[in-house]
TORGU-55490 format. One record per residue: z negated, y negated, x negated of N, C-alpha, C in turn. Coordinates in steps of 0.02 Angstrom, whole numbers, plus 50000, padded with zeros to 5 digits. Atoms other than C-alpha are relative to their C-alpha. Layout:
N
ZYXZYXZYX ...
//
This chain:
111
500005005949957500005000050000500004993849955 499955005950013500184982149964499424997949958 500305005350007499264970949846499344997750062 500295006649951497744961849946499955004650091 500085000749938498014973250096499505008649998 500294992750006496814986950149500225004550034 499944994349941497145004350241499575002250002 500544998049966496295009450371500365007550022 499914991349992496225028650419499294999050083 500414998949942495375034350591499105001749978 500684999750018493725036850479499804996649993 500295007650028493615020850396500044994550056 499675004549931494255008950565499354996249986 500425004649985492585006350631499664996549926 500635003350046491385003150470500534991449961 499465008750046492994988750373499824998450049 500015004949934493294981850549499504997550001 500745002149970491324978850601499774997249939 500765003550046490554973950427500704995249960 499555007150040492094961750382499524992450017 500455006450023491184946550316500644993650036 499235004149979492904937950393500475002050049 499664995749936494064940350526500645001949956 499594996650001495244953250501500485002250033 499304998649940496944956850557500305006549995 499874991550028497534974650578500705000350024 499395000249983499184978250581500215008150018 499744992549957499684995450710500705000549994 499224997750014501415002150621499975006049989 499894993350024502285016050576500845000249974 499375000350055503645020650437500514997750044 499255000349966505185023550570500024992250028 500145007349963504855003750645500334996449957 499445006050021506124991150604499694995049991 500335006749995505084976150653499325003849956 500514998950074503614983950530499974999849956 499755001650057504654983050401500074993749971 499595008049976505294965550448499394996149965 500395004949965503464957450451499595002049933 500554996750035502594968950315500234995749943 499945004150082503184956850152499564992850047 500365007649989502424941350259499335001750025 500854997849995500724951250292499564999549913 500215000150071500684952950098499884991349976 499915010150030501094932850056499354998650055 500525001149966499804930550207499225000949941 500585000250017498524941150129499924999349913 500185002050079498774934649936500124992950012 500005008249991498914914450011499274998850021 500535003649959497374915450096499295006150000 500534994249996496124929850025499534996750027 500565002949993494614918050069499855001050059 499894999449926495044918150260500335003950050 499674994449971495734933050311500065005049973 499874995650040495824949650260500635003850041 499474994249939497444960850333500245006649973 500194993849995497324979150362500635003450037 499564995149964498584991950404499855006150037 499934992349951498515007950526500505001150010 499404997449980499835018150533499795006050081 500104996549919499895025050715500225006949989 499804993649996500815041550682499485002749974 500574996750031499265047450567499534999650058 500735000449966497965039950677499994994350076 499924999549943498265039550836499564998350058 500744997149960496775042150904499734990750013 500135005349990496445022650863500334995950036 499475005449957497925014050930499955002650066 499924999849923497735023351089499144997850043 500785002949967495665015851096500224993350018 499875010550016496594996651071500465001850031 499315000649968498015001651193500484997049976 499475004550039499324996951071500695005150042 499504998249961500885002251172500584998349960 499154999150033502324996151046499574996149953 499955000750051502334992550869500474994749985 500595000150015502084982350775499464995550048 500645005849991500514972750845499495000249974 500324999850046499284967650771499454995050024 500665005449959497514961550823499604997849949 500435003450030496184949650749499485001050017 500804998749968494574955350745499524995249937 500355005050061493104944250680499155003050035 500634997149995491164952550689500165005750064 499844994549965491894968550763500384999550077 499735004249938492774958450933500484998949988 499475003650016494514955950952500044994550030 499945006749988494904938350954500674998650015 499275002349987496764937350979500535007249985 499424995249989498334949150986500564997350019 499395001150012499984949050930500395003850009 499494996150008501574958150976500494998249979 499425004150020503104958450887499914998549924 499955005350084503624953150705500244992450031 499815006749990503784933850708500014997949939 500025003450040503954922650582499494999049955 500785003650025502654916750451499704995050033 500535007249943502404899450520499765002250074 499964999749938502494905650686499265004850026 500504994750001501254920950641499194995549998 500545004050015500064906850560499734995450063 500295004149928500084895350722499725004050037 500544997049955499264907250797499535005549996 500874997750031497924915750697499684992949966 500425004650026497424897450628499524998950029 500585000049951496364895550777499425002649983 500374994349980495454910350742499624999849900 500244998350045495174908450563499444994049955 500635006750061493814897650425500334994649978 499245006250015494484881150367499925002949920 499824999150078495184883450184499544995549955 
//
């Protein structure tokens, strides 16, 4: 995996998620996904622009399953913001960087 980004496995989920000192963004993909591909170099520039205020986390759904179907993730990629174990926002879709940033800034520490 990426530089800066962590993986999560159906063991590890809860304990990263809940004891992140920061809100965390998890990103629900899987290899065959076009738009996962698309979005996964601007999750990396995300999480090496802004280690201080975000950490972002991958799940791959085909392994672990078991999680994306607790967070009703229904299509790939999306990708939720959780901050003291609570999701705070949800994203579907690859979008843009700026576009991605307008709408986790809300949610995140000021720089």
């Amino acid at each position: 995996m990426a530089q800066g980004i962590v993986t999560l496995t159906s063991s590890s989920f809860d304990e990263i998620v809940n004891s992140s000192d920061k809100p965390i963004l998890v990103d629900f993909w899987a290899e065959w996904c076009g738009p996962c591909k698309q979005i996964a170099p601007i999750l990396e520039e995300i999480a090496n622009e802004m280690p201080n205020q975000i950490t972002i986390a991958k799940l791959d759904i085909d392994e672990h399953g078991d999680i994306a179907g607790r967070f009703n993730v229904m299509s790939i990629p999306t990708m939720l913001l959780f901050h003291n174990g609570e999701i705070q926002h949800k994203v579907v879709g690859a979008k843009p960087k700026a576009r991605l940033l307008e709408e986790l800034t809300p949610f995140l520490p000021a720089s």
